[in-house]
C-alpha positions in Angstrom: 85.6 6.5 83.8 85.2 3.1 82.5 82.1 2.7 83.4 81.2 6.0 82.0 82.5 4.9 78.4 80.5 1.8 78.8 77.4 3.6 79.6 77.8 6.5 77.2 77.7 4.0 74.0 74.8 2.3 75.0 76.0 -1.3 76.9 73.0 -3.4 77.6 70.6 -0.7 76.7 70.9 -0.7 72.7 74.0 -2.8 72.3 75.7 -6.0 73.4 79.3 -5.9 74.6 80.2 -7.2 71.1 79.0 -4.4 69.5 79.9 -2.2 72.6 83.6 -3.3 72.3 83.9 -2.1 68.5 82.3 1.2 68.6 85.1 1.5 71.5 87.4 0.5 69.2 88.5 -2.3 71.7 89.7 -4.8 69.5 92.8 -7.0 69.0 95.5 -5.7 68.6 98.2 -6.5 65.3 102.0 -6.7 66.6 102.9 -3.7 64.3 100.4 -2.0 66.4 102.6 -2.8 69.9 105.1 -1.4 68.2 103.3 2.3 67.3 102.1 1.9 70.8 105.9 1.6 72.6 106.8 4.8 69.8 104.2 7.0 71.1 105.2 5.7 74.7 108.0 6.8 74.2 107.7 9.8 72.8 105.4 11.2 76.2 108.2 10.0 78.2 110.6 12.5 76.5 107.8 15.0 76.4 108.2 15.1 79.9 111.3 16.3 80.7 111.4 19.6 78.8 108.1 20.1 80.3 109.2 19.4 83.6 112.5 21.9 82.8 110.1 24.9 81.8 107.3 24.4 84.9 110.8 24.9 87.0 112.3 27.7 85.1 108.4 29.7 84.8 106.4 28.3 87.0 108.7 27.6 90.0 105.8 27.8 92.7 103.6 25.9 90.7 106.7 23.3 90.0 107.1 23.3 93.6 103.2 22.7 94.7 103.1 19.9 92.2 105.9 17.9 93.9 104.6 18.6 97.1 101.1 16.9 95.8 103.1 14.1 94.6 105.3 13.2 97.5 101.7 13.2 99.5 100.4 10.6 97.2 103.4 8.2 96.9 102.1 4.5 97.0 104.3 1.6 96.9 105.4 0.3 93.6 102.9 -2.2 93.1 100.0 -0.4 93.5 101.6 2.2 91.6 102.1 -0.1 88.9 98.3 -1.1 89.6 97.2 2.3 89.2 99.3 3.0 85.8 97.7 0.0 83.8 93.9 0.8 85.3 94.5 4.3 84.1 95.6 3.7 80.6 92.4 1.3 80.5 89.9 3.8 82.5 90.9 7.1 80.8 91.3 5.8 76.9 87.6 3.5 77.3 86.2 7.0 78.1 88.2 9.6 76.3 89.5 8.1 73.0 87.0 4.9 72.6 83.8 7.0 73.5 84.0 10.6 73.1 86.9 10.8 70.3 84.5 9.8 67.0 82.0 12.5 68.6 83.9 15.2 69.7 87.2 14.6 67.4 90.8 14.6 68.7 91.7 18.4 69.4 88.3 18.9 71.8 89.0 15.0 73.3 92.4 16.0 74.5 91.0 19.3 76.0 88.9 17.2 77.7 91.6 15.0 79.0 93.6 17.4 79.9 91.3 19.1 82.1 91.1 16.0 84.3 94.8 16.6 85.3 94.4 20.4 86.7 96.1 19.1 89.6 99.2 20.5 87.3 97.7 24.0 86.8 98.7 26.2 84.0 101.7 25.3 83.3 103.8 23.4 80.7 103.3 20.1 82.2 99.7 20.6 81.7 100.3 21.4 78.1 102.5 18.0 77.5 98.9 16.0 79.2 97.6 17.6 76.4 99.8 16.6 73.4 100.0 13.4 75.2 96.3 13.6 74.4 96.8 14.6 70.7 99.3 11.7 70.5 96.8 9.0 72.0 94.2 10.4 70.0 95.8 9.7 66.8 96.4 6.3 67.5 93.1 5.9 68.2 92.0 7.5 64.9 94.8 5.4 62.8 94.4 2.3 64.5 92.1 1.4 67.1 91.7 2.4 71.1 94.1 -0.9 72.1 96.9 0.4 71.0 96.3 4.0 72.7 95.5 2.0 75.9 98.9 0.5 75.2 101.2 3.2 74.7 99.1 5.5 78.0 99.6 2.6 80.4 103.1 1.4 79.3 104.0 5.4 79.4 102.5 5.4 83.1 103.8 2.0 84.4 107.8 3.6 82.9 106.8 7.0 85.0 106.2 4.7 88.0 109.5 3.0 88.0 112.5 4.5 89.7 115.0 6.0 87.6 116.5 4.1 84.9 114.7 1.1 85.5 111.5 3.0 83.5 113.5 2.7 80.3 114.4 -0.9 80.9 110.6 -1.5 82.0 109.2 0.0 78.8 111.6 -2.1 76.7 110.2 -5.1 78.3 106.9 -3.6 78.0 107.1 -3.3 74.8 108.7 -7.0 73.6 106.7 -8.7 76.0 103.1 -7.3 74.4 104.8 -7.3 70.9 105.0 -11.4 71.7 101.7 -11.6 72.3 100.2 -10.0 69.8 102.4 -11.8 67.0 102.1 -15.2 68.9 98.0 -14.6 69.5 97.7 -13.4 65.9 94.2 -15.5 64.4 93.8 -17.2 67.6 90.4 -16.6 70.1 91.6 -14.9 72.7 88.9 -16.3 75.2 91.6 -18.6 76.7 94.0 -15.6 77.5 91.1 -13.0 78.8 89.8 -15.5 81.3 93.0 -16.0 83.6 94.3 -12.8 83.0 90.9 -11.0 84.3 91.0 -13.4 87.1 94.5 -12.2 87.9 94.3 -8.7 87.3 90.6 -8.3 89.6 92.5 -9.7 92.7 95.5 -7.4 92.3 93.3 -4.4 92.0 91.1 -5.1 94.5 94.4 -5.7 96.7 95.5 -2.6 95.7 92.3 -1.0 96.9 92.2 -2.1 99.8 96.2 -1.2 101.2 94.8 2.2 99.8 92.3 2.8 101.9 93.0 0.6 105.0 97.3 0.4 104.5 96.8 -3.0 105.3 100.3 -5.3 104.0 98.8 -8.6 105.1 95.6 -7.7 103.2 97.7 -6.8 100.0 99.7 -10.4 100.4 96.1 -12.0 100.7 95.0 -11.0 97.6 98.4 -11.2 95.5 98.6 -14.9 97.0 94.9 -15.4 95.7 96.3 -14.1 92.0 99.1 -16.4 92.1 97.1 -19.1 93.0 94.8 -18.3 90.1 97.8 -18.3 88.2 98.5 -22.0 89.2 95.1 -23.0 88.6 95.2 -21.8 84.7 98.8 -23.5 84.3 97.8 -26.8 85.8 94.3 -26.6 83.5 96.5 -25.5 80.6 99.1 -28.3 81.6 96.4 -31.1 81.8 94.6 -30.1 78.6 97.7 -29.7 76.5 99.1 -32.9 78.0 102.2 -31.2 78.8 102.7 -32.4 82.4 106.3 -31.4 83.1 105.8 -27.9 81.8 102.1 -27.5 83.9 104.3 -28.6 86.7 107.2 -26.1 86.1 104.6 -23.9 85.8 103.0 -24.6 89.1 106.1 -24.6 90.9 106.9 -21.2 89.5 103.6 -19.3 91.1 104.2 -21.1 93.9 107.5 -19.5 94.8 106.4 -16.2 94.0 103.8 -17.0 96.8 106.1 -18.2 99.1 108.5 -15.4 98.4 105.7 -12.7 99.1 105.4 -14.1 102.6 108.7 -14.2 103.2 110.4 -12.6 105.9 113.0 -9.6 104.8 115.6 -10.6 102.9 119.2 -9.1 104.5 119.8 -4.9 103.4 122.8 -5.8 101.4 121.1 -8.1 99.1 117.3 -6.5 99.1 117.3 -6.8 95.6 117.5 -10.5 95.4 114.0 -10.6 96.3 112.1 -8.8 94.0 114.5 -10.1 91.3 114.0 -13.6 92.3 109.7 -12.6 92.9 110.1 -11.1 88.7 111.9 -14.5 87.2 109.2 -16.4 89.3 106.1 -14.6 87.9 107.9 -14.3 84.6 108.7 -18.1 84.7 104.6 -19.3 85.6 103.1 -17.2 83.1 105.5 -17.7 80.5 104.4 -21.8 81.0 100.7 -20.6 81.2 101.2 -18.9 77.7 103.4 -21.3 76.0 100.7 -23.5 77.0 97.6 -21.8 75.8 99.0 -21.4 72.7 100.0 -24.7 72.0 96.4 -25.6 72.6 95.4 -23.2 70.1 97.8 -24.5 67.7 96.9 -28.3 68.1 93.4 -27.5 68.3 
């Protein structure tokens, strides 16, 4: 789907990515923005549950099939997690960035509802499409960003169990409300590069425990993210001068690795680990950022 967007407004056949990027509406983002984006986030997540209700109460085979479909595609957290953010990314490039100022917002959310039939004709299917509606209009207020905020925040609180999605969404929402205000004026070349770096070997992990369900193969390539983690703190560290926070930094990705390849940690306490994994990631690129922006702001 990405690609399609990319190829259906011309990249490197009558316009540059420059160019490419604004007809998509991919631009950056205003903190206000975030803040629309966690709204209308919102919003789909509550649009959910009275759909969910009315499948069940008219549609109870259908409700029934569509659970079935989704306990056969259950992935582990992660690459659910992976999956939610390339989504949101994917299916607004295509839907809202490239079709959306063609087709308008009604016929675009059509469109991407039709791409979720796996729900049928139901009421679910009919929330996909205001969900549409909803994205849409962000897209047509403010740019496709924001709507690729508020889809993969939505999917990435969807993905968490139970209460947690809330929580997730409220972090969600702070954490990219931060960046936008701290980032505001700044190039944003220094925060692409590492975070593209990141992101490529954690979805090409997920790929591959997809298709081959191989663990070790999914700790080889989050290792090789954290590492490339370390590597942007330590660069970030050495250019800003700020050795004790590169260091903290460093030291912070490499627990998360070492805590990956861990053994289990005891049943009673199997939280502690993926609690102690979060503060660790949070901790190296929290240094990574503080650091980049620095740099901006001295430089």
């Amino acid at each position: 789907m990405l690609a399609l967007g990319l190829a259906g407004v011309g990249v490197a056949v009558f316009r540059g990515w420059g160019p490419t990027l604004i007809r998509l509406g991919i631009i950056r983002p205003t903190w206000w923005q975030s803040v629309y984006a966690m709204t209308v986030a919102m919003f789909v997540v509550l649009l959910g549950w009275p759909a969910n209700v009315l499948t069940y109460l008219l549609t109870p085979h259908a409700y029934d099939a569509i659970n079935a479909i989704q306990a056969k595609t259950e992935t582990g957290l992660a690459v659910a997690l992976v999956f939610a953010v390339l989504a949101g990314v994917s299916e607004e490039t295509l839907f809202r960035g490239a079709l959306q100022p063609r087709a308008g917002i009604v016929l675009t959310a059509l469109l991407f509802a039709a791409i979720h039939l796996q729900y049928g004709a139901t009421p679910i299917l009919a929330s996909v499409f205001v969900a549409g509606l909803a994205y849409g209009w962000l897209r047509q207020r403010m740019n496709t960003t924001t709507a690729i905020m508020a889809h993969a925040s939505y999917d990435i609180a969807v993905s968490l169990p139970g209460g947690i999605g809330w929580f997730g969404l409220l972090l969600v929402a702070v954490g990219l409300a931060a960046i936008a205000f701290r980032a505001d004026g700044h190039r944003w070349s220094r925060y692409v590069a590492p975070l593209a770096t990141f992101g490529a070997f954690i979805v090409l992990g997920a790929g591959v425990i997809v298709v081959t369900g191989n663990n070790i193969a999914w700790k080889a390539f989050g290792t090789a993210a954290f590492l490339s983690g370390a590597i942007a703190v330590v660069l970030e560290g050495l250019r800003s001068r700020s050795i004790a926070l590169g260091a903290g930094g460093l030291l912070a990705w490499l627990i998360a690795v070492a805590i990956m390849w861990s053994v289990p940690w005891p049943e009673q306490v199997w939280w502690l680990a993926p609690l102690a994994w979060a503060i660790a990631i949070a901790a190296g690129v929290g240094a990574w950022y503080r650091l980049a922006s620095s740099g901006y702001e001295s430089g």
